[in-house]
C-alpha positions as CSV (number, residue, x, y, z in Angstrom):
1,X,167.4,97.7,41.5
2,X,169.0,100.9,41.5
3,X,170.3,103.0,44.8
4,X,171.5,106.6,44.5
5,X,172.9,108.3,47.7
6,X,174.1,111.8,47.6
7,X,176.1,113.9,50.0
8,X,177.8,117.1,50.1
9,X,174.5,119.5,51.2
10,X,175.2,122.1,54.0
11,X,175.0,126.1,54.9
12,X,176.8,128.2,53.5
13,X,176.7,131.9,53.3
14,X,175.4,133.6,49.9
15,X,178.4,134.0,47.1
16,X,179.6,130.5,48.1
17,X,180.6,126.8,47.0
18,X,179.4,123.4,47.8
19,X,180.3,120.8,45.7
20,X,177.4,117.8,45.9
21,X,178.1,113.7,44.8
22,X,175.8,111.2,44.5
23,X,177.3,107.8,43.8
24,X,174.5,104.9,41.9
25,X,175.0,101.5,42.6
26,X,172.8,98.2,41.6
27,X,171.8,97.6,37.7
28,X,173.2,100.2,36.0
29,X,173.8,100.6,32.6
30,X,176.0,102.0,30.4
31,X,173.6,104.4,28.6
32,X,171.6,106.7,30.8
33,X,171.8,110.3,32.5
34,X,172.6,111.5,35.6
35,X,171.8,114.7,37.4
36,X,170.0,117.0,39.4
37,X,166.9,118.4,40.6
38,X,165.7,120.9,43.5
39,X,162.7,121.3,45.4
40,X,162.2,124.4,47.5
41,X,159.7,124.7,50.0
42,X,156.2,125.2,48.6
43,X,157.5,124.7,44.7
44,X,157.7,121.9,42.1
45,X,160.9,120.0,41.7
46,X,162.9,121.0,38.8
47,X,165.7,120.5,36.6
48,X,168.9,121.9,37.7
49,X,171.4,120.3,35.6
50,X,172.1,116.5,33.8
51,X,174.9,114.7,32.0
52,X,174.3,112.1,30.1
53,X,176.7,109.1,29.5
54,X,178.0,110.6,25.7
55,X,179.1,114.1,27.6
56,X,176.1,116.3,26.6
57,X,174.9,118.6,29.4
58,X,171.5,120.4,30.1
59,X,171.6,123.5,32.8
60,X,168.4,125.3,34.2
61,X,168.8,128.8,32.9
62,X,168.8,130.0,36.5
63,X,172.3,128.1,37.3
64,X,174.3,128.8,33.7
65,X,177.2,129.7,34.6
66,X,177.3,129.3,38.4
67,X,177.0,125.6,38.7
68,X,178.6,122.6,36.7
69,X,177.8,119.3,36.3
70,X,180.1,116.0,36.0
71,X,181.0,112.8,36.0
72,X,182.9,109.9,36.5
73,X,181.6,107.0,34.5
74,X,183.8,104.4,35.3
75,X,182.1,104.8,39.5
76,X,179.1,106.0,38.2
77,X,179.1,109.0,40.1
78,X,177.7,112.6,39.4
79,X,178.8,116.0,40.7
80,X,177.3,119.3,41.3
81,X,179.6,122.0,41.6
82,X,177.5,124.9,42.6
83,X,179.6,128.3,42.7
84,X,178.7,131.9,43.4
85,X,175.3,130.4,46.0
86,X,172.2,132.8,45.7
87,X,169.8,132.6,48.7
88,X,166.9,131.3,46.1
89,X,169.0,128.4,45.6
90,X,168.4,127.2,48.9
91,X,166.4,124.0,48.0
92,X,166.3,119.8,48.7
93,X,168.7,118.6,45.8
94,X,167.9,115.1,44.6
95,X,170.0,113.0,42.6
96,X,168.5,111.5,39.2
97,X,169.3,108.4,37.2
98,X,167.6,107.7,34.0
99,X,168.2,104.3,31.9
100,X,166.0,102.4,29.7
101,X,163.1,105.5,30.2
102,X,163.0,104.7,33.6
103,X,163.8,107.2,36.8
104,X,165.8,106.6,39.5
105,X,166.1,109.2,42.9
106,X,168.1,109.7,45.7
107,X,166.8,110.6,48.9
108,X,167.3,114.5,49.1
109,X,170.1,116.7,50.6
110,X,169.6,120.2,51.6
111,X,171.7,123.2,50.7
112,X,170.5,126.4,52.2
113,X,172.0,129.6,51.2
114,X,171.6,132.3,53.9
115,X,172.1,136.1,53.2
């Protein structure tokens, strides 16, 4: 069994920074990636970033070189540091764990970007 919980979502005004965590606890294993997805009203969820356990990141076009993505291994933690906030990133953000092909969630926070 596998528990993500994230925090960190808020408002915030467009052109700024939240920084968003989500810590994994239960049977996790030392191979696997973490990240992030978003869900805006009316839309599929999508990819925004991941890490994976070796280093190697993966960004959604739409967030290269506004957002970044890490981690701390050792507490099994991701972050999202999303910089430079567009109103179309105003979204839920779930966390994601995937080990052994099999997906993990957290329940959702919100970031809303006003302009």
């Amino acid at each position: 069994q596998v528990q993500l919980v994230e925090s960190g979502g808020g408002l915030v005004q467009a052109g700024g920074s939240l920084r968003l965590s989500c810590a994994a606890s239960g049977s996790i294993f030392s191979l696997n990636t973490m990240g992030w997805y978003r869900q805006a009203p009316g839309k599929q969820r999508e990819l925004v970033a991941t890490r994976n356990s070796g280093g190697g990141t993966n960004y959604a076009d739409s967030v290269k070189g506004r957002f970044t993505i890490s981690r701390d291994n050792a507490k099994n933690t991701v972050f999202l540091q999303m910089n430079s906030l567009k109103p179309e990133d105003t979204a839920v953000y779930f966390c994601n764990l995937l080990q052994r092909y099999t997906p993990y969630w957290g329940q959702g926070t919100q970031v809303t970007v006003s302009s």
